[in-house]
C-alpha positions as CSV (number, residue, x, y, z in Angstrom):
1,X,97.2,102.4,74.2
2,X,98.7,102.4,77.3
3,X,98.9,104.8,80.6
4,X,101.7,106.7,79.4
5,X,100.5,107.3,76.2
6,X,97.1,107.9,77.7
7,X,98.3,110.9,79.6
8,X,100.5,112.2,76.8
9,X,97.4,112.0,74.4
10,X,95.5,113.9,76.9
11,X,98.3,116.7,76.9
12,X,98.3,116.9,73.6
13,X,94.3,117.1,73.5
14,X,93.8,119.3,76.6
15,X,96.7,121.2,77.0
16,X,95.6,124.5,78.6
17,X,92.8,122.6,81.0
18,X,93.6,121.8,84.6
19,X,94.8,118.3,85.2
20,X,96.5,118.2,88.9
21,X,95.4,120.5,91.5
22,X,96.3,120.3,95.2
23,X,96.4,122.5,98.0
24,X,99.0,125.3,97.0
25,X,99.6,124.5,93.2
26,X,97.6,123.9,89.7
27,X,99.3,122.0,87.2
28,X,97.4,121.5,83.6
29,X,97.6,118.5,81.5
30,X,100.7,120.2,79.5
31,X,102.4,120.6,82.3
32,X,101.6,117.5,84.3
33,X,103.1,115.5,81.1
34,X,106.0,118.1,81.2
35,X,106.8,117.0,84.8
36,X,106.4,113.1,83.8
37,X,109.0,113.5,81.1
38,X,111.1,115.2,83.4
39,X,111.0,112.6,86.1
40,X,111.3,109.7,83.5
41,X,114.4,111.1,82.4
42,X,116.0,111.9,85.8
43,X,115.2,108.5,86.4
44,X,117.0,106.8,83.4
45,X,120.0,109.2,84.5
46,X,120.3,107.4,87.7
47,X,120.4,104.3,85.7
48,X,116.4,103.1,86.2
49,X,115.4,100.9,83.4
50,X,112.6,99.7,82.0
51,X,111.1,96.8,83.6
52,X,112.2,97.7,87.2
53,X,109.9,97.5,89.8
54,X,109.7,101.5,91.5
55,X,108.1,101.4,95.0
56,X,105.5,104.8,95.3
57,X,105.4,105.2,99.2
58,X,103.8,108.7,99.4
59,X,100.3,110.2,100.4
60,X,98.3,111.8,97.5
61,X,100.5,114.6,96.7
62,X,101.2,115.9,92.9
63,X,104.8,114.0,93.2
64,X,102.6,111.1,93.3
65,X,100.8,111.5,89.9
66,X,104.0,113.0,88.6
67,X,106.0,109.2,89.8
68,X,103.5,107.1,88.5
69,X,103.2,108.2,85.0
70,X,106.7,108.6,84.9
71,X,107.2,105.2,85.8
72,X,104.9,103.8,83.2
73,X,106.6,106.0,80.6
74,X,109.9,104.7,81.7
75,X,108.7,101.3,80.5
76,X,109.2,100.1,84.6
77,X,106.9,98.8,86.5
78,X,104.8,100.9,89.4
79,X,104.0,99.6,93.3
80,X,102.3,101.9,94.9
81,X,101.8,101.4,98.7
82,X,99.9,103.1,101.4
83,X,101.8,105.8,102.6
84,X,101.2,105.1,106.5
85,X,103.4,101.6,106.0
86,X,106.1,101.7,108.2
87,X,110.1,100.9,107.5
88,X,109.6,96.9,108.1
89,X,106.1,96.9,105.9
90,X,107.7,98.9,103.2
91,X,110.8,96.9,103.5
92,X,108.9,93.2,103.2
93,X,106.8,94.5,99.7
94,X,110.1,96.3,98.8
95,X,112.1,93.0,98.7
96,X,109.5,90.8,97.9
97,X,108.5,92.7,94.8
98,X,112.3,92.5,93.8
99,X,111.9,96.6,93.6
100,X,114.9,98.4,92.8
101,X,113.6,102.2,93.2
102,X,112.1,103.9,96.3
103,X,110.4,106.7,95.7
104,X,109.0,108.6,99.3
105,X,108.0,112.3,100.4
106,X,108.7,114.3,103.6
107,X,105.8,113.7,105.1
108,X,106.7,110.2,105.7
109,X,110.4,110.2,105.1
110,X,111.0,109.2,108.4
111,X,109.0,106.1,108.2
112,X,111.3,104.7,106.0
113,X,114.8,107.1,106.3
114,X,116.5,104.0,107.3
115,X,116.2,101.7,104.3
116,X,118.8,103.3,101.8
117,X,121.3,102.3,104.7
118,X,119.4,98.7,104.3
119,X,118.5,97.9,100.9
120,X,120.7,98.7,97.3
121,X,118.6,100.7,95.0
122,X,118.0,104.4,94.0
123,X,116.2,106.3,96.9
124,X,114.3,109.6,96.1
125,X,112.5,111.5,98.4
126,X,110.7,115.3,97.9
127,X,112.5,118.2,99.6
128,X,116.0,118.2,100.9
129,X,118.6,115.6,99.8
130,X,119.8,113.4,102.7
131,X,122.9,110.8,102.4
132,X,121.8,108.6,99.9
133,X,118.4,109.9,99.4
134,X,118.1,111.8,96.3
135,X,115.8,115.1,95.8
136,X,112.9,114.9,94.1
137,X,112.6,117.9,92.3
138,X,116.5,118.8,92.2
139,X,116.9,115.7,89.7
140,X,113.7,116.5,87.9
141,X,114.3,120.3,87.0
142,X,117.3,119.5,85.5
143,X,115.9,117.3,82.9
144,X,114.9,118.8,80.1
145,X,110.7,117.9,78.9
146,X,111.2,116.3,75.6
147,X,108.8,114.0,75.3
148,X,109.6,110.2,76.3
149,X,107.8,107.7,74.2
150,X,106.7,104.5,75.9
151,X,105.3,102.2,73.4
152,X,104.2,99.5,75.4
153,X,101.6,96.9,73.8
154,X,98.4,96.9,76.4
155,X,99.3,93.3,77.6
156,X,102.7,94.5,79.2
157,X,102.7,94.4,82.8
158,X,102.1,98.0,84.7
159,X,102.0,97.8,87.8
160,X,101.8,95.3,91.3
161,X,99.5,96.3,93.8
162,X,99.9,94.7,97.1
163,X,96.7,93.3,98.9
164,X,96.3,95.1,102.7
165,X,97.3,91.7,104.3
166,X,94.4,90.6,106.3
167,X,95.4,87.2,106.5
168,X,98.6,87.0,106.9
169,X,101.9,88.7,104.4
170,X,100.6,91.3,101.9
171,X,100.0,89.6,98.1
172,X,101.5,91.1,94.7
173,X,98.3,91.5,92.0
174,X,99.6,92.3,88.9
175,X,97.8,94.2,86.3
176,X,98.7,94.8,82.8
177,X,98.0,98.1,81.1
178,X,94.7,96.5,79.6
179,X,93.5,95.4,83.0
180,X,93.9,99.0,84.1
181,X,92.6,100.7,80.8
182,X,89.8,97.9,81.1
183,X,88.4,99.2,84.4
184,X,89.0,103.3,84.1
185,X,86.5,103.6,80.8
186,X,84.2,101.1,83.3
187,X,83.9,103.4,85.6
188,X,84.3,106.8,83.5
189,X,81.1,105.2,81.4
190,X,79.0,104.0,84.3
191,X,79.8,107.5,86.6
192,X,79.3,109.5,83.1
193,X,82.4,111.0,83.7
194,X,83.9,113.6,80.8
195,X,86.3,116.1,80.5
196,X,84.3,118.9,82.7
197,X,84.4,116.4,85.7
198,X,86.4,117.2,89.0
199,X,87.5,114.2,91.0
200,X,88.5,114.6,94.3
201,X,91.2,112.3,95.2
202,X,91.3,112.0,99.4
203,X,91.1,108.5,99.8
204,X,95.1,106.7,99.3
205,X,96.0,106.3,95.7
206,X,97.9,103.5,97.1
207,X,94.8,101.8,97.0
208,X,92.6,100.0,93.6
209,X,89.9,101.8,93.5
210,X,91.1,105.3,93.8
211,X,94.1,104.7,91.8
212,X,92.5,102.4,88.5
213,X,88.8,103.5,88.7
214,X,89.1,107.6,89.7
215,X,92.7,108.6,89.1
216,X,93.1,106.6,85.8
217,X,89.6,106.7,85.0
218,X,89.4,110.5,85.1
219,X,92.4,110.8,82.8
220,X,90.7,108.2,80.3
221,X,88.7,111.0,80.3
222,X,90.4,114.3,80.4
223,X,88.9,115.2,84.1
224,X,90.5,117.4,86.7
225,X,92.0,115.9,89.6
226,X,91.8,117.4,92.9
227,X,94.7,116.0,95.7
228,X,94.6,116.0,99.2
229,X,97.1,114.3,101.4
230,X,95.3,113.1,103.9
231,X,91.3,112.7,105.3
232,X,89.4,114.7,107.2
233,X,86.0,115.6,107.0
234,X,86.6,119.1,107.1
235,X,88.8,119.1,104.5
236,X,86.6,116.9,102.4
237,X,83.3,119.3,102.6
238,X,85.6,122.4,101.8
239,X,87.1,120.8,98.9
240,X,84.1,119.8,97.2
241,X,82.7,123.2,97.5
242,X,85.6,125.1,96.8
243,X,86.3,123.0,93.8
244,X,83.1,121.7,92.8
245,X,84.1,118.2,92.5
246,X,81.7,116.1,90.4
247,X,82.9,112.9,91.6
248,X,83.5,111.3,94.6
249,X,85.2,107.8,96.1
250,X,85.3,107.2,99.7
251,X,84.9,104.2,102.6
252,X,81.9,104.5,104.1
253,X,83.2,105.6,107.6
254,X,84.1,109.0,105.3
255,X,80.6,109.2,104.8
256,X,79.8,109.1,108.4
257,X,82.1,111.3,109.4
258,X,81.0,114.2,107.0
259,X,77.6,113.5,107.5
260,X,77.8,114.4,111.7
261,X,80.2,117.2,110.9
262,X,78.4,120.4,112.1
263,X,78.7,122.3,108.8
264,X,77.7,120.0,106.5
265,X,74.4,121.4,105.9
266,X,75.4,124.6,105.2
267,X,78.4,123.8,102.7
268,X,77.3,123.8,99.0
269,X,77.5,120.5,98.0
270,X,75.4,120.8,95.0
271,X,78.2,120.4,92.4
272,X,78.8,116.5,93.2
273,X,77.1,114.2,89.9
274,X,78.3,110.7,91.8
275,X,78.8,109.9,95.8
276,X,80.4,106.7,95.5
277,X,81.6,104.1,98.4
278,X,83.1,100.7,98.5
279,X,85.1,98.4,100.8
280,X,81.6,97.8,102.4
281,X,78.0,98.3,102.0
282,X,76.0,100.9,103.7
283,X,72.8,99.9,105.8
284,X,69.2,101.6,105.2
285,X,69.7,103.8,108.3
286,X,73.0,104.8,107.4
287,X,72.1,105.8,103.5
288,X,68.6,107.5,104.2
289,X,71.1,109.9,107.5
290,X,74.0,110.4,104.5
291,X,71.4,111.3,101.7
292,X,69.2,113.8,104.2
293,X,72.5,115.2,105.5
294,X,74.7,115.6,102.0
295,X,71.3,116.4,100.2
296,X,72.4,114.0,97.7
297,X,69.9,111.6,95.6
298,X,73.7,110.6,94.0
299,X,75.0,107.4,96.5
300,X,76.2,104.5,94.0
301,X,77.8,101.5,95.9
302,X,81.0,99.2,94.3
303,X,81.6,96.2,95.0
304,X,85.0,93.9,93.7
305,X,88.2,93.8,95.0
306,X,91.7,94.2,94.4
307,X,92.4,91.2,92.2
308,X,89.7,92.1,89.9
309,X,91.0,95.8,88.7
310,X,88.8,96.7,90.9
311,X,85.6,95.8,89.1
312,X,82.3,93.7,90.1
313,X,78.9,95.3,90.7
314,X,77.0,98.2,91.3
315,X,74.4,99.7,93.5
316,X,73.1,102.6,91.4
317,X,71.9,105.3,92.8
318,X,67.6,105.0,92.4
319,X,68.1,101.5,93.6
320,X,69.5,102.3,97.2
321,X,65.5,103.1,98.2
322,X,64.6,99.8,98.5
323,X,67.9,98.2,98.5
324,X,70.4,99.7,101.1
325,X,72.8,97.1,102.5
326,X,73.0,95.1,99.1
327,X,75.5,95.6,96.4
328,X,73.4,95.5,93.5
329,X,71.8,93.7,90.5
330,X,73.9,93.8,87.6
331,X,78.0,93.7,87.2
332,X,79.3,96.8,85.5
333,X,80.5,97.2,82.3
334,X,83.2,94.7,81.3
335,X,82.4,92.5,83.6
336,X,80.2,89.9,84.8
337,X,79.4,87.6,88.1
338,X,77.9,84.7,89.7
339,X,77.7,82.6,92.6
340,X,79.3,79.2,92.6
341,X,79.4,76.6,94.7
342,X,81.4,74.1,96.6
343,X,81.3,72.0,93.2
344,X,81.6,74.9,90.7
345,X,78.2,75.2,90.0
346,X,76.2,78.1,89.9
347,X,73.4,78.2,92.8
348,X,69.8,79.4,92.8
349,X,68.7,82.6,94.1
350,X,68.3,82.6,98.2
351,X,71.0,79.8,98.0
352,X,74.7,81.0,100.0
353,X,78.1,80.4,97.5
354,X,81.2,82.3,96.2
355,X,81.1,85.4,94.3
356,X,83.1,85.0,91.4
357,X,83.8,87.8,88.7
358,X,85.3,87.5,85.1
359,X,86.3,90.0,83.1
360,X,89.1,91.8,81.5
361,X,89.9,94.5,84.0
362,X,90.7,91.1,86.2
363,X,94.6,90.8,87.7
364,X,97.5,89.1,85.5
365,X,97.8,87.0,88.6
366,X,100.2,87.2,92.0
367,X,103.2,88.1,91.7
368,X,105.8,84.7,92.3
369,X,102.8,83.1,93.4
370,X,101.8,80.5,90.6
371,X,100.0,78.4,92.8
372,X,98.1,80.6,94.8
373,X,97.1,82.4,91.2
374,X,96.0,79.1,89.7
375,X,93.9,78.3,93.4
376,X,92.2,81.9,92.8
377,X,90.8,81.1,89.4
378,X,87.9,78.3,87.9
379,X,87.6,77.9,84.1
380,X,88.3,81.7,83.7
381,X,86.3,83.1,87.1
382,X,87.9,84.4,89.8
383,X,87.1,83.5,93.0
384,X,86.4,86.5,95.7
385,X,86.4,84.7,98.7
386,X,83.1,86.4,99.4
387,X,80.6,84.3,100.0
388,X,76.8,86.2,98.7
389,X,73.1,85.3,98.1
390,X,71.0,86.9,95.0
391,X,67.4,87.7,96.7
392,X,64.3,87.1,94.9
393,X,64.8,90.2,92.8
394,X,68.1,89.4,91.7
395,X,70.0,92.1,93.8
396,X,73.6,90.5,95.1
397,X,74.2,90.7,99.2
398,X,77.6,90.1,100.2
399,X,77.3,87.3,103.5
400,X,81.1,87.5,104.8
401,X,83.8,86.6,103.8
402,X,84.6,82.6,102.9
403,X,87.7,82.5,105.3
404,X,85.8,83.8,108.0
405,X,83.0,81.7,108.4
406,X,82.9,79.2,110.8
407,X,81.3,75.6,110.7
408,X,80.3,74.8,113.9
409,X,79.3,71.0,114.1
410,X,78.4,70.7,109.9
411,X,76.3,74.1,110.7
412,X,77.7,77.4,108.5
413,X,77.6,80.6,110.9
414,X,78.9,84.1,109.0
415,X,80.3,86.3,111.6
416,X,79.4,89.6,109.7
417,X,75.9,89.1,110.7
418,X,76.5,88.7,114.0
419,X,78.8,91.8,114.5
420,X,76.1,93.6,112.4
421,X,73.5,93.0,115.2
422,X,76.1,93.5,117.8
423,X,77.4,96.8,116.5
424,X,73.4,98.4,116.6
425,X,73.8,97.7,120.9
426,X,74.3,101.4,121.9
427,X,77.7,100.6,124.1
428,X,79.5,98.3,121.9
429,X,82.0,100.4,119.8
430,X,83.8,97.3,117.7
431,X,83.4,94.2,117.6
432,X,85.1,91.0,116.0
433,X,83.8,87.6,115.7
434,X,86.0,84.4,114.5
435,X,86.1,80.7,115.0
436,X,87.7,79.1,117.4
437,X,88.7,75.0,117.8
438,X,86.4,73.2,120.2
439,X,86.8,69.4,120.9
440,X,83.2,68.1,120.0
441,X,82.4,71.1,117.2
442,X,85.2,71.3,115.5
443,X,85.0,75.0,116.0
444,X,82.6,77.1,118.0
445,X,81.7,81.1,117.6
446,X,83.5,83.9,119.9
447,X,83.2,87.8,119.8
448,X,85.4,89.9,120.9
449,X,84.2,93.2,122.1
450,X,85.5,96.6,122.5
451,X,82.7,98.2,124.7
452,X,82.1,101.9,126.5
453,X,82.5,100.6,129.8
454,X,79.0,100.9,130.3
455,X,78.4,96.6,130.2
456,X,78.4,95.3,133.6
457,X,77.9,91.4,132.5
458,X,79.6,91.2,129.1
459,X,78.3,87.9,128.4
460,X,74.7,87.8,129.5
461,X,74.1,91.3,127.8
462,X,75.1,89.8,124.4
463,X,73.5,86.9,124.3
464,X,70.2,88.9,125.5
465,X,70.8,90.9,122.8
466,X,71.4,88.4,120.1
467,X,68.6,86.1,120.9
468,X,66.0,88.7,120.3
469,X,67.4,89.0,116.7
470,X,68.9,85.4,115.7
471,X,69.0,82.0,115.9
472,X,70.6,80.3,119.5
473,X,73.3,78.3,116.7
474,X,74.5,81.7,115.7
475,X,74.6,83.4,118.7
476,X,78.7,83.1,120.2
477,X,79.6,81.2,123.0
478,X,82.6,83.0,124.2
479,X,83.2,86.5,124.7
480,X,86.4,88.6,125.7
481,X,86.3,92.2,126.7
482,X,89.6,94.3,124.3
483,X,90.8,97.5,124.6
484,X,90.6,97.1,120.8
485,X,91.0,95.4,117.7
486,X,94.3,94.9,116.0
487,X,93.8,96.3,112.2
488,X,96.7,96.9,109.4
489,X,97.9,100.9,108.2
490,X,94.8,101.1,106.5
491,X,92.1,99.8,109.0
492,X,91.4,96.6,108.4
493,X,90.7,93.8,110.7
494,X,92.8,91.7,110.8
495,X,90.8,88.4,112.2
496,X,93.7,85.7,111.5
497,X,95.5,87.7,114.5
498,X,92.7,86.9,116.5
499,X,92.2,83.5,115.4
500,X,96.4,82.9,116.3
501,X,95.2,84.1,119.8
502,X,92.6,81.8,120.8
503,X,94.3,79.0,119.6
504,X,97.4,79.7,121.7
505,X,95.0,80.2,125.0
């Protein structure tokens, strides 16, 4: 098996049933597939072959879907990239991933118009033709819908997913069909997902987890997918009702903002089996004001990362009562973790070390990156970067991130604890903490605050704060008042910036 056979078995099995649905059109699983082949074989017209990497720089949109089945069923190979990247983002992944295809829509065309009179390559972009931009659909319809068959074995490479770039130039992950495969019927078994399901898909496709574990995963399964181009919480609450979505993926900030929206208690929300979140834990507060507000028993918490499909752990839903904040006790299916130390060695519980995941959903490696690939693995684990703790019940709390901690004179401080506390002050609105070099310490701790103007003496009021709630080696020593933080396209932090900055002072 492989993704475009898994879509073409799913015509074949569902052909009347809805498969794509988006704002203003409903395709079923005969005609998505229909569309596929017709875009594979516009492709090969223009001279695409298989193996060649095709760049996906478009929002969640039905061309989207249509692209990257096509692609696989092409035999090429898909990178799909947030479609808020910009002409000089797009253009470092587009060279560095040696892509040969750019595939964009109107809504962002003119982030990227430029680069056909830039790069070689075939250029595509929905609506209008433009110079050397072909037209989506005016090369499609005139393919005919004969099935293509794409017989791929499972270890074949499918796709390069770059990371968001937090510390420095975006990485390639590659993942071969089986990684892909590996992780959809993960999650499609551990969200009971099955061909009645309705995912709603309002969170990038660009990204792992909506792409491998909810857009993949619901076709493992035969589920409806719902599309919408962009997030608001408006839009999210009258999607779900209107198309009683089952399943749900979404950062936790999309959470938030549905739960304040003023109507949010009197949409129907009744329909939704699974409210799922990842890219960072929720607190107690913030799960008990989601569940009253969503009237939802349903929250379920993942935790992994790109390189690993995405798969890791899970916070199920019954467990969230007693356990908010953590990331659960068990990895899901396919997969397994531990905690390892500085030696390898796997640490007791209430002792700090590295989470590391193995599995078979687990990336192919970086793309022209041997080194860094063979730094990321030990004896068949891979190494997160996240540094975690299992409690006396077993339960897995992610610490911070390894890059980001700081050793301050042979003592370990993790800055996510400190902007925790920090974040609770009622006129801090962000905040950032890193290391910074000091003579005698080797580094020392500084936060960098983006306040409501309400915070006379910056420095004082923090460390007032903090004391009530830590220990004095935690608390920072320096502080700097920012407008704000400096994050990537898809609202990240991105601390090495910061880092660059102090040491340059």
């Amino acid at each position: 098996m492989n993704l475009s056979e898994l879509l073409a078995y799913q015509s074949r099995k569902y052909p009347e049933k809805e498969g794509v649905v988006t704002l203003d059109e409903r395709l079923t699983y005969a005609e998505w597939n229909d569309k596929v082949n017709q875009f594979a074989r516009a492709m090969m017209r223009l001279g695409v072959q298989a193996g060649e990497k095709v760049v996906i720089h478009m929002p969640n949109t039905k061309e989207f879907v249509i692209s990257y089945f096509a692609i696989h069923r092409l035999g090429a190979i898909a990178v799909p990239i947030n479609a808020r990247l910009v002409a000089n983002e797009v253009s470092y992944i587009y060279e560095h991933s040696d892509a040969s295809v750019l595939l964009t829509h109107e809504l962002v065309f003119e982030q990227v118009s430029q680069l056909a009179d830039e790069k070689s390559g075939t250029f595509i972009k929905t609506g209008a033709p433009e110079q050397r931009w072909h037209a989506f659909a005016e090369i499609m319809e005139k393919e005919e819908p004969t099935e293509l068959v794409n017989d791929a074995h499972e270890d074949e490479e499918a796709s390069i997913l770059y990371t968001s770039g937090t510390t420095g130039a975006p990485k390639g992950v590659i993942f071969t069909h089986k990684n892909i495969l590996t992780v959809s019927s993960m999650m499609a078994v551990e969200l009971e997902m099955k061909p009645s399901s309705r995912m709603l898909h309002i969170m990038p496709l660009s990204h792992s987890a909506p792409l491998h574990l909810f857009l993949a995963g619901g076709t493992f399964v035969g589920a409806t997918h719902v599309l919408a181009s962009m997030f608001t919480p408006d839009l999210m609450l009258e999607l779900v009702a209107k198309e009683k979505v089952s399943h749900f993926f979404g950062a936790p900030v999309a959470y938030l903002m549905a739960a304040k929206h003023p109507k949010v208690t009197e949409t129907d929300l009744s329909w939704v089996k699974y409210w799922t979140y990842g890219g960072a834990p929720l607190s107690k507060t913030e799960v008990e004001f989601v569940r009253e507000q969503l009237k939802t028993d349903s929250l379920c918490c993942l935790y992994g990362l790109t390189e690993a499909g995405p798969s890791g752990t899970l916070l199920l839903p019954n467990e969230h009562d007693k356990k908010a904040g953590s990331v659960g006790k068990r990895a899901a299916l396919h997969c397994e973790f531990c905690i390892l130390d500085e030696q390898g060695k796997e640490v007791e519980k209430g002792e700090v070390g590295e989470i590391a995941l193995k599995g078979e959903g687990i990336m192919k490696g970086y793309y022209k990156d041997e080194q860094k690939t063979k730094d990321t693995f030990r004896e068949g684990w891979l190494l997160t970067g996240d540094m975690g703790v299992k409690d006396k019940d077993g339960f897995l709390w992610v610490i911070d991130r390894k890059k980001d901690m700081v050793i301050s004179g042979g003592v370990n401080v993790y800055p996510r604890e400190i902007e925790t506390v920090l974040l609770q002050h009622p006129h801090i609105e962000d905040v950032a903490v890193v290391g910074v070099p000091h003579p005698d310490w080797g580094e020392t701790v500084k936060a960098y605050i983006v306040q409501t103007g309400q915070i006379n003496h910056l420095e004082t009021e923090c460390h007032t704060y903090l004391e009530k709630q830590m220990a004095g080696y935690k608390i920072p020593k320096l502080y700097e008042e920012v407008k704000e933080l400096p994050r990537n396209a898809t609202g990240k932090l991105l601390k090495h910036r910061l880092r660059e900055q102090a040491r340059h002072v």
